[in-house]
Phi, psi and omega in degrees: 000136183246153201205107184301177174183119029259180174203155233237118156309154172215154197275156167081180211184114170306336207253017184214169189282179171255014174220105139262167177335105209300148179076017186262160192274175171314153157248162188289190180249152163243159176218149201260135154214166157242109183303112172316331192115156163120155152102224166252210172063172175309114199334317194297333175273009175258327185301151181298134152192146172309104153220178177267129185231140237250116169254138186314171157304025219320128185294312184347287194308003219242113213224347189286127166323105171349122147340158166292326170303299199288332197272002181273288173343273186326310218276324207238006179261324182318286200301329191286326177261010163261334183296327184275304177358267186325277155350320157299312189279342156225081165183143182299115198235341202334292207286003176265338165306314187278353161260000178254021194257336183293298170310326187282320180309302191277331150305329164305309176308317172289316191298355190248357200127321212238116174276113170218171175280136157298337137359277194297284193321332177294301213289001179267336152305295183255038129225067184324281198337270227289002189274175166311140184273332157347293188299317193289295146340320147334293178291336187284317178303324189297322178298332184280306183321302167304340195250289206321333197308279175313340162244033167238353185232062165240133179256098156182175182255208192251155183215116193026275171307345157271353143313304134027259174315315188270333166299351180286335229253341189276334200232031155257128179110354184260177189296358161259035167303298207300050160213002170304120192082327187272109182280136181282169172231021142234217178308266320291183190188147133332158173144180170272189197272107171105333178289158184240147186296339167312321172238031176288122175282007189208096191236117182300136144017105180291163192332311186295023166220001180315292183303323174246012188260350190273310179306354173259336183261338153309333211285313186302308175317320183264000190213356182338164170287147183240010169242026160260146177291144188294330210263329178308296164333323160291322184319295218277335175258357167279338175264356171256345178287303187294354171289301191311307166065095200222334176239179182241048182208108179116308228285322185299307184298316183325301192281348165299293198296002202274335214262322183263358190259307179276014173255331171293289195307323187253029158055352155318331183222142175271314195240182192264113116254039190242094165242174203230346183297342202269329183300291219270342197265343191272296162307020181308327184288308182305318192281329189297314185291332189274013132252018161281276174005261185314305188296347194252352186225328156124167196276126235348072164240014157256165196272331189282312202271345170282356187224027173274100105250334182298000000 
C-alpha cells in the first residue's frame, strides 16, 4: 500500500458536536490523506482517493475526574484486585497461573478469530513444523503472554522496545513472521471480512505519525500520572494502543497484554492471575463499542467511555 504525503487536517469529527462543552478534553483530529491507487480487487477500488485516517486523544493531557459511577467502579475493582494480590501471597497459586495464562492465550485467540484444542496446541509446542498453523498463532500467543509476564517483573521500566519484543515473541514461527517486531510503515484499517480503506469502519493513525504517537505512549507508561488510578491507567493506555494499531498484525493480543505487563510492572499482582479476554470475548459488542466511544467523542466526555471502568 502506498500513501500520498502530505496531508492536511481537517476540522471536526462526523459522531460529535463541533462545540463541546467548556472544560470538555480535546477531541481528536482526523487527517485528509491520499490513496495512490494501485493493488488488486475491482477497478473502482484501485483508482486514486481521499481518505481520513484517525489521531488518537493524548491521554497525557487527560486531567478530568472521574465520573461517580465510574470511581465507584474503579474503587471496587481497585479493592477486588488487592483481595487477589493478598490471596496470591499466601498461597502456592503456580499451577493455577499456568492454567489460567493457557486460557486467556486461547480467549485471546478466539477474539481474534483462531481456534486451536488443547490438542492442536501441545503438538505445536513439540512439533511447530508439522502443526496447524492456527495452534501455532495459539501458541505464539502463550508465548508472547510469557514473555510479557517477564519484562513486567524486571525492575526497570517500561519501554518501547519491549513492545517490540513480545510482538517478535508473538509471530514467531507463524506465517506473519515477516511483520514481527516491524512497527508498520503502512495503511491499515479496520473493518469486516472483504472491507477496503474506502469501507473500513476505522482507519488508524498514517504511518508518518507512529514514532511520535508509540512516543507519547511510552512516555505516559513510564511517567504516567500517578495520581490516575492504576486500573484507569491500563484503561487508558490500552485503548489507546489499539486506536494507535502501530503493526499490521498482532495488535489486539499486543494491547490485552499491555494491560498484565503494567499491573505485573506496578506490583499490583505477585503473580499474572488477572486476564481479561475471556470477559471480553463474552462482552465483545460492548468492548468494541466503548472503544468506538473514546475514539469518536473523546476520553471521558461521553457517558459510555466515562464509566467502561464499570
Amino acid at each position: 500500500m502506498a500513501l500520498g504525503y502530505p496531508y492536511e487536517r481537517i476540522n471536526g469529527f462526523p459522531f460529535v458536536t463541533l462545540f463541546p462543552p467548556k472544560g470538555s478534553p480535546p477531541l481528536p483530529d482526523l487527517v485528509e490523506c491520499l490513496w495512490e491507487g494501485g493493488g488488486y480487487g475491482a477497478r473502482r477500488d484501485r483508482q486514486p482517493f481521499r481518505f481520513q485516517a484517525f489521531m488518537p486523544d493524548p491521554i497525557a493531557e487527560w486531567d478530568r475526574p472521574l465520573a461517580g459511577r465510574a470511581a465507584e467502579a474503579v474503587a471496587r475493582a481497585t479493592a477486588t484486585l488487592s483481595e487477589l494480590q493478598a490471596g496470591g501471597s499466601r498461597h502456592d497459586l503456580e499451577a493455577l497461573a499456568t492454567t489460567l495464562l493457557r486460557a486467556e492465550a486461547l480467549g485471546s485467540s478466539f477474539i481474534e478469530g483462531l481456534r486451536a484444542s488443547n490438542k492442536q496446541l501441545a503438538l505445536a509446542a513439540y512439533e511447530p513444523v508439522a502443526a496447524d498453523p492456527t495452534a501455532r498463532a495459539v501458541l505464539g500467543t502463550v508465548r508472547a503472554m510469557e514473555r510479557a509476564i517477564a519484562l513486567g517483573t524486571e525492575p526497570r521500566r517500561f519501554r518501547l522496545e519491549d513492545l517490540l519484543d513480545i510482538h517478535r515473541t508473538l509471530l514467531e514461527g507463524t506465517t506473519e513472521e515477516h511483520f514481527a517486531g516491524v512497527v508498520r510503515t503502512e495503511q491499515n484499517w479496520i473493518g469486516g471480512r472483504g472491507s477496503t480503506l474506502a469501507t473500513a469502519s476505522f482507519v488508524p493513525p498514517p504511518p508518518n505519525e507512529l514514532d511520535a504517537a508509540l512516543g507519547a505512549l511510552e512516555a505516559f507508561i513510564d511517567d504516567g500520572k500517578r495520581d490516575v488510578p492504576l486500573l484507569v491507567r491500563c484503561g487508558l493506555v490500552h485503548a489507546q494502543f489499539e486506536t494507535i494499531h502501530p503493526f499490521l498484525d498482532g495488535n489486539g493480543p499486543i494491547g490485552r497484554l499491555l494491560i498484565t505487563l503494567m499491573l505485573c510492572e506496578e506490583e499490583a499482582l505477585v503473580r499474572p492471575l488477572l486476564y481479561l479476554s475471556m470477559y471480553l470475548k463474552a462482552h465483545r459488542a460492548e468492548y468494541y463499542d466503548r472503544l468506538t466511544a473514546i475514539r469518536t467523542q473523546g476520553i471521558g466526555n461521553n457517558g459510555s467511555s466515562s464509566s467502561s471502568a464499570s
